[in-house]
Every structure is written in structure tokens, then in C-alpha cells.
VMD Tcl script that draws the C-alpha trace (Angstrom):
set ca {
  {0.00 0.00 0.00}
  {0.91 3.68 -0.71}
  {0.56 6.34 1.44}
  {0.99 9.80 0.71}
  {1.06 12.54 3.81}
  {0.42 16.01 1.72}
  {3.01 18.65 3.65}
  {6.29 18.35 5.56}
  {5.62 20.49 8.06}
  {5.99 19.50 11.82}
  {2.71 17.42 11.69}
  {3.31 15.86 8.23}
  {6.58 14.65 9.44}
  {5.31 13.19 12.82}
  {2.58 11.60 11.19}
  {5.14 10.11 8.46}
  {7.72 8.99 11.29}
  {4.69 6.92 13.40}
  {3.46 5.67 10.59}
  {6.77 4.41 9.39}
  {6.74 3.18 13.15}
  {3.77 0.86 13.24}
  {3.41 -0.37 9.53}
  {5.71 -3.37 7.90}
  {8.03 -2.73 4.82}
  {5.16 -3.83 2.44}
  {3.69 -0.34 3.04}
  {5.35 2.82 1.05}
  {5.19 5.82 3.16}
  {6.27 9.25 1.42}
  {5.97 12.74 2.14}
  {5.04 14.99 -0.28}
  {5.79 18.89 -0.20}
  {6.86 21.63 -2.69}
  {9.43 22.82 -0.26}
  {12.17 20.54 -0.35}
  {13.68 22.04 3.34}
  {12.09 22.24 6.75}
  {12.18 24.64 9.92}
  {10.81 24.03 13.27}
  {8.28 26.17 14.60}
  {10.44 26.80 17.71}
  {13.12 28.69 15.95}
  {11.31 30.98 13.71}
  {11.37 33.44 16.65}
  {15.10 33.51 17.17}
  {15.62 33.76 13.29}
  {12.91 37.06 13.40}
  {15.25 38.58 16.08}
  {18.27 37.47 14.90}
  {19.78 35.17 17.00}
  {20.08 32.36 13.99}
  {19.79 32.09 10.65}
  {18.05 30.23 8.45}
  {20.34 28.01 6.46}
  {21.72 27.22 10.37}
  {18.29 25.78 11.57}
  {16.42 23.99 8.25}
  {16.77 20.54 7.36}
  {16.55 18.74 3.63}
  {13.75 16.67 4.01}
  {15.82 14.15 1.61}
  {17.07 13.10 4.85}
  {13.94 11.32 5.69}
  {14.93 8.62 2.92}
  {17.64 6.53 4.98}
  {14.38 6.13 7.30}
  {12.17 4.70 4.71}
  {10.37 7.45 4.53}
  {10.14 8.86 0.50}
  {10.31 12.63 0.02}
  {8.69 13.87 -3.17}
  {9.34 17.66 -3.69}
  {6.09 18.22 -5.87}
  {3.28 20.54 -5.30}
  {-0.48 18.85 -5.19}
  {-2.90 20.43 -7.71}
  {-5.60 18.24 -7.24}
  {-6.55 14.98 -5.55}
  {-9.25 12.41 -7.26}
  {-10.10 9.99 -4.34}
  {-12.26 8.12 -6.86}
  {-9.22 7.43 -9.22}
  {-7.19 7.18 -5.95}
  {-4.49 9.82 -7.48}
  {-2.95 12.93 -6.55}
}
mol new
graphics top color blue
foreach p $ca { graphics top sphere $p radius 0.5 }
foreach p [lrange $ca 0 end-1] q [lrange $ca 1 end] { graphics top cylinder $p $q radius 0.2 }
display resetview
């Protein structure tokens, strides 16, 4: 089975990670999001103010493939659940 999580933001990722977590290798888990680097919440204040910067605190969500977790950097026009397609 596929499963596609639409977003790598802090929730896309967690849900990604857990579901990586409980499901066997037959399932494909992959993360899809037009921006290919994430930030955590938690730092976007100190970048505003200047106590780091942003190439110091994002990570390349390409990292998430070592976990079995595919990371597709493509932006979602439209999703047919009858067709089952994004």
C-alpha cells in the first residue's frame, strides 16, 4: 500500500515517522511537499530577532529517505479519491 502525507511540516513529518513506526516494509510511506527544506516552529522566533539564521536551523527533508520514509518535492494540484491519485 501507498501512502501519501500532503506537507512536511511539523505534523506531516510526525505523522510520516509513526506511521513508518507501526506499519511493515510492504507499506510505502512518502511525504510529499513543494518545499524541499524544513524549519521548526520553535526557531522561527530567534531567526525574526536574529539570534540564527536560516540556512543554520532547516533541514533537507531528503534526509527522511535513509528512514524509509520517500520525500517527493512536488506541489499537489488536485486529488481524485475516486481514481485514488494525486
Amino acid at each position: 500500500m501507498r501512502i501519501f502525507i500532503l506537507g512536511g511540516g511539523f505534523g506531516g513529518l510526525q505523522a510520516a515517522t509513526t506511521l513508518r513506526q507501526e506499519l511493515g516494509p510492504e507499506h510505502d510511506v512518502t511525504v510529499v511537499d513543494r518545499n524541499p527544506k524544513f524549519v521548526m516552529g520553535l526557531n522561527k522566533p530567534r531567526i525574526m530577532i536574529g539570534q540564527s539564521r536560516v540556512v543554520d536551523v532547516q533541514h533537507d527533508l531528503a534526509r527522511l529517505n535513509p528512514r524509509r520514509i520517500q520525500y517527493v518535492d512536488w506541489e499537489v494540484h488536485e486529488i481524485d479519491f475516486a481514481k485514488r491519485r494525486l
